[in-house]
C-alpha positions as CSV (number, residue, x, y, z in Angstrom):
1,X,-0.5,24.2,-33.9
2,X,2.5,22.3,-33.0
3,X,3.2,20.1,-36.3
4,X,6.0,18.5,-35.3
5,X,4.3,17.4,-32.0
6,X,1.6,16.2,-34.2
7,X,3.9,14.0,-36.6
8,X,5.2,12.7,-33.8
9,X,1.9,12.0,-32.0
10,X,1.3,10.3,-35.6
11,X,4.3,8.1,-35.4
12,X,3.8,6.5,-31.9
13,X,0.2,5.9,-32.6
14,X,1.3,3.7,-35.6
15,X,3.4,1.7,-33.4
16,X,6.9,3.2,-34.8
17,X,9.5,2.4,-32.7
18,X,12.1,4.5,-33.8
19,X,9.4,7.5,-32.6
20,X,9.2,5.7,-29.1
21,X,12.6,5.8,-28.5
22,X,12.6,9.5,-29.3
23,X,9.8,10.4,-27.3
24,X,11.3,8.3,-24.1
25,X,15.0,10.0,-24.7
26,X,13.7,13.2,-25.2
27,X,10.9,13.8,-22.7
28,X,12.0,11.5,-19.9
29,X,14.7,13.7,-19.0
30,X,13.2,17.1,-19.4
31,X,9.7,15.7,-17.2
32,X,12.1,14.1,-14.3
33,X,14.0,17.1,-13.7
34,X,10.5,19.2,-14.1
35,X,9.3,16.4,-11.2
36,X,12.4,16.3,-8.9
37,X,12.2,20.2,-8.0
38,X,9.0,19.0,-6.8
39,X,9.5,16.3,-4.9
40,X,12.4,17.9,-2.9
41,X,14.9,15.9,-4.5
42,X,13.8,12.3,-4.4
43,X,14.7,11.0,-7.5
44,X,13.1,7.6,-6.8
45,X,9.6,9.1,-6.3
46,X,10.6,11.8,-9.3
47,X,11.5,8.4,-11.2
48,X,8.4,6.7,-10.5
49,X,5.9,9.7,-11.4
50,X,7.7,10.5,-14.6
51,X,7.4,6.6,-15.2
52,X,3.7,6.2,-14.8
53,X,2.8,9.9,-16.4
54,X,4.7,9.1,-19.5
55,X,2.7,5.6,-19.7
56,X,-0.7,7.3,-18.9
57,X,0.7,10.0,-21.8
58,X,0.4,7.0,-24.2
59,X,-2.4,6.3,-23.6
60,X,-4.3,9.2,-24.0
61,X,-1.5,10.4,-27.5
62,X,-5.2,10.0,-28.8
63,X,-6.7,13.2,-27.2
64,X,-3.4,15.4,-28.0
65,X,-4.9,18.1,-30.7
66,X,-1.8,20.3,-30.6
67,X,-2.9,23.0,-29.0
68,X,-0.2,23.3,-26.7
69,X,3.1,21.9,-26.8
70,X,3.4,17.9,-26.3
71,X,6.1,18.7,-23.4
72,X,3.4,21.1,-21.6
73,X,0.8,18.7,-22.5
74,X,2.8,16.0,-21.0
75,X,3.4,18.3,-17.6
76,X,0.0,18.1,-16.6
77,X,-0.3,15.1,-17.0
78,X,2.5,14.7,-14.8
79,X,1.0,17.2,-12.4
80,X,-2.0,14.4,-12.3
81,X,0.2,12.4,-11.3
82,X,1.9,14.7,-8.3
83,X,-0.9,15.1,-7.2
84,X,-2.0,11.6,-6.6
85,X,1.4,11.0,-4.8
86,X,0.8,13.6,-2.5
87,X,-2.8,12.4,-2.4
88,X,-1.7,8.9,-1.7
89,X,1.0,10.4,1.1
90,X,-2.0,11.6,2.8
91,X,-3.4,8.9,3.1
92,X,-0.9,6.8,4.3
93,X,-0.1,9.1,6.7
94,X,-3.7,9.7,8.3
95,X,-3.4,5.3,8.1
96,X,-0.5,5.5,10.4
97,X,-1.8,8.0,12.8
98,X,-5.0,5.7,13.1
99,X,-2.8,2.8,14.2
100,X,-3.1,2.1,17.9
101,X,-1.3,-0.6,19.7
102,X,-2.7,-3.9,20.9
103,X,-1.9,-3.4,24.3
104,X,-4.4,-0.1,24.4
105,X,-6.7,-1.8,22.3
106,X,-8.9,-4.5,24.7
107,X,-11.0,-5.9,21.9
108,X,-8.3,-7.1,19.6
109,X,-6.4,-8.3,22.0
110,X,-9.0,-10.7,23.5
111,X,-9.6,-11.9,20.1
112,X,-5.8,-13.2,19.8
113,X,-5.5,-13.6,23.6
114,X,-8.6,-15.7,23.7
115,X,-7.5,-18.8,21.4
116,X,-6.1,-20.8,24.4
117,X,-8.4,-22.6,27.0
118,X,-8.9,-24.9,29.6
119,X,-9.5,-27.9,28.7
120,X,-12.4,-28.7,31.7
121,X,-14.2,-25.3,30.8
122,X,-17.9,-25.5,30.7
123,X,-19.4,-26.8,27.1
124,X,-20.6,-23.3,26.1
125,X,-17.5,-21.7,27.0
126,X,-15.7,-24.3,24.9
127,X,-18.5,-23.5,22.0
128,X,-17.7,-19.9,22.4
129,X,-13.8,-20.2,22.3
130,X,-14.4,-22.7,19.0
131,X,-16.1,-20.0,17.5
132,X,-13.9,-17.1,18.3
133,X,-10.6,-19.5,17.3
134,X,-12.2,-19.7,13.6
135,X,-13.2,-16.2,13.7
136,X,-9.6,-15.2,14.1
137,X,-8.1,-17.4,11.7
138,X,-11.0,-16.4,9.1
139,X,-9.9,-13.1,10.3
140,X,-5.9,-13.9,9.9
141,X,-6.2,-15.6,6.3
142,X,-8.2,-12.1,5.0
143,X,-5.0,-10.0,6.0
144,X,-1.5,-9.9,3.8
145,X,0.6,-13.3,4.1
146,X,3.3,-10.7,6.4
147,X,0.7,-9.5,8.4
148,X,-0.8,-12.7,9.6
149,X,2.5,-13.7,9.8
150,X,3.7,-12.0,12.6
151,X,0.8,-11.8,14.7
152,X,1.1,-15.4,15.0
153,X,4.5,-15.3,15.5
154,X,3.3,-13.1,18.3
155,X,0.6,-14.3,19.8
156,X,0.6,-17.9,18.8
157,X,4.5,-18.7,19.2
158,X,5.0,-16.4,22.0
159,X,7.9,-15.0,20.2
160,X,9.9,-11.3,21.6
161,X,10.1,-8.7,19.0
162,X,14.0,-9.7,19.1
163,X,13.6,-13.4,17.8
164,X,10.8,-12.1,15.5
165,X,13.6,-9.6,14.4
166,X,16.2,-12.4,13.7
167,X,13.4,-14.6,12.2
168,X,12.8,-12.2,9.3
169,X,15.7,-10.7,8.6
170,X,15.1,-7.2,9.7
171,X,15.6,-4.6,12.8
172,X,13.1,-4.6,16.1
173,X,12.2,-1.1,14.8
174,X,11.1,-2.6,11.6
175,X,8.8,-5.9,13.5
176,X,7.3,-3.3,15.5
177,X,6.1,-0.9,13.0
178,X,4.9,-4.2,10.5
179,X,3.6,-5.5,14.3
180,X,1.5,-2.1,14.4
181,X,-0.2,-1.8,11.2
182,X,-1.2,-5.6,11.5
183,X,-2.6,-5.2,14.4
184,X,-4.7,-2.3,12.9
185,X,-6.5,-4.7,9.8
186,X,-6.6,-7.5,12.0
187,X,-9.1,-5.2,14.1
188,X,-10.4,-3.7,10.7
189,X,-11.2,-7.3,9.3
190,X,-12.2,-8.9,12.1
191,X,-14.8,-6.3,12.8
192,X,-15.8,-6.5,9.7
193,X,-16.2,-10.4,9.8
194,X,-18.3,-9.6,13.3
195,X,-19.5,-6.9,14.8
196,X,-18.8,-8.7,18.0
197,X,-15.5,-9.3,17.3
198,X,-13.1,-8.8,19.9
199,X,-15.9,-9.6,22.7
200,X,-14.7,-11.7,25.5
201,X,-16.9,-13.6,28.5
C-alpha cells in the first residue's frame, strides 16, 4: 500500500488546499512530460490532456485504494485520455474526408441556388420556391452562427472568397476550408429537416 498516496488522497478529499497545490506542482509536471513523448511534441495538446486527466483524477480520488502508485494510477487515467484524443482525431479526420464541395454536390446547391425567382412564375412554382426559402433558412438557423454565416455571405450576397476573406479577418485558404465544412451540415441538416431537401423542379 502506498500510505503517503493515501494521506494525500485523504487531504484533497477534505478540500485541503495546501494538498491541492501539491498534487498540481507535483504531478502536473511529471504527467505532461509522460504525455508530450506521446503526442510528438505538442505541448498544447500534451497541455490540454494532462489538464483534463488531472480534473477527471479528482474526481474519481474516491476509487484510488492504493494499490498502485497515485502517479501510475494517474497515468492511466491519462492514457484514457490519449486515447480519446486520438479517438477524437479520427473522427475529425474521417469528417473532413466526407466533405465534398457544393459545386459536385447538385442537391445542396439547388437548395441555396433556388431562393431567387421570377416574379411572374406560375402560383405553384411560387408555392414551391416559398417552401424551399423557409426550408433553407430553418436549415441555416440549425447550423453554427459562422457556418450560416458564410453561406449567406456566399450565396445570398454573392460575395468572392476574397471579400469574404477581408470581411472576416482571415486568409482565402481559411474561408474555403470554413466554406467546405458548412456546406457539408447545411446538406446534413437540411436532409435531415427533409428527405426532399435539395430537390429542384
Amino acid at each position: 500500500m502506498h500510505q503517503e498516496d493515501l494521506e494525500l488522497v485523504r487531504k484533497l478529499l477534505s478540500r485541503d488546499d495546501a494538498a491541492f497545490r501539491e498534487f498540481f506542482d507535483d504531478y502536473f509536471p511529471r504527467l505532461f512530460r509522460f504525455t508530450l513523448r506521446r503526442v510528438q511534441g505538442d505541448e498544447e495538446v500534451a497541455r490540454d490532456i494532462v489538464q483534463a486527466a488531472l480534473t477527471r483524477g479528482v474526481r474519481k480520488l474516491d476509487t484510488f485504494r492504493g494499490e498502485a502508485s497515485l502517479f501510475t494510477w494517474l497515468c492511466q487515467i491519462t492514457r484514457r485520455e490519449l486515447a480519446d484524443h486520438v479517438a477524437k482525431a479520427v473522427r475529425e479526420e474521417t469528417y473532413m474526408r466526407r466533405l465534398v464541395d457544393l459545386e459536385e454536390d447538385p442537391q445542396a446547391r439547388a437548395s441555396l441556388e433556388s431562393i431567387p425567382g421570377d416574379s411572374d412564375a406560375e402560383p405553384e412554382a411560387v408555392r414551391h420556391r416559398e417552401d424551399l426559402i423557409s426550408l433553407v433558412h430553418t436549415a441555416l438557423d440549425y447550423l453554427p452562427r459562422q457556418y450560416a454565416k458564410v453561406l449567406e455571405m456566399k450565396y445570398l450576397e454573392d460575395l468572392s472568397v476574397e471579400a469574404m476573406a477581408e470581411r472576416l479577418g482571415v486568409t482565402a485558404i481559411a474561408v474555403q476550408s470554413l466554406l467546405a465544412r458548412a456546406r457539408s451540415a447545411f446538406r446534413d441538416v437540411g436532409s435531415t429537416l427533409s428527405p426532399n431537401f435539395g430537390s429542384a423542379k
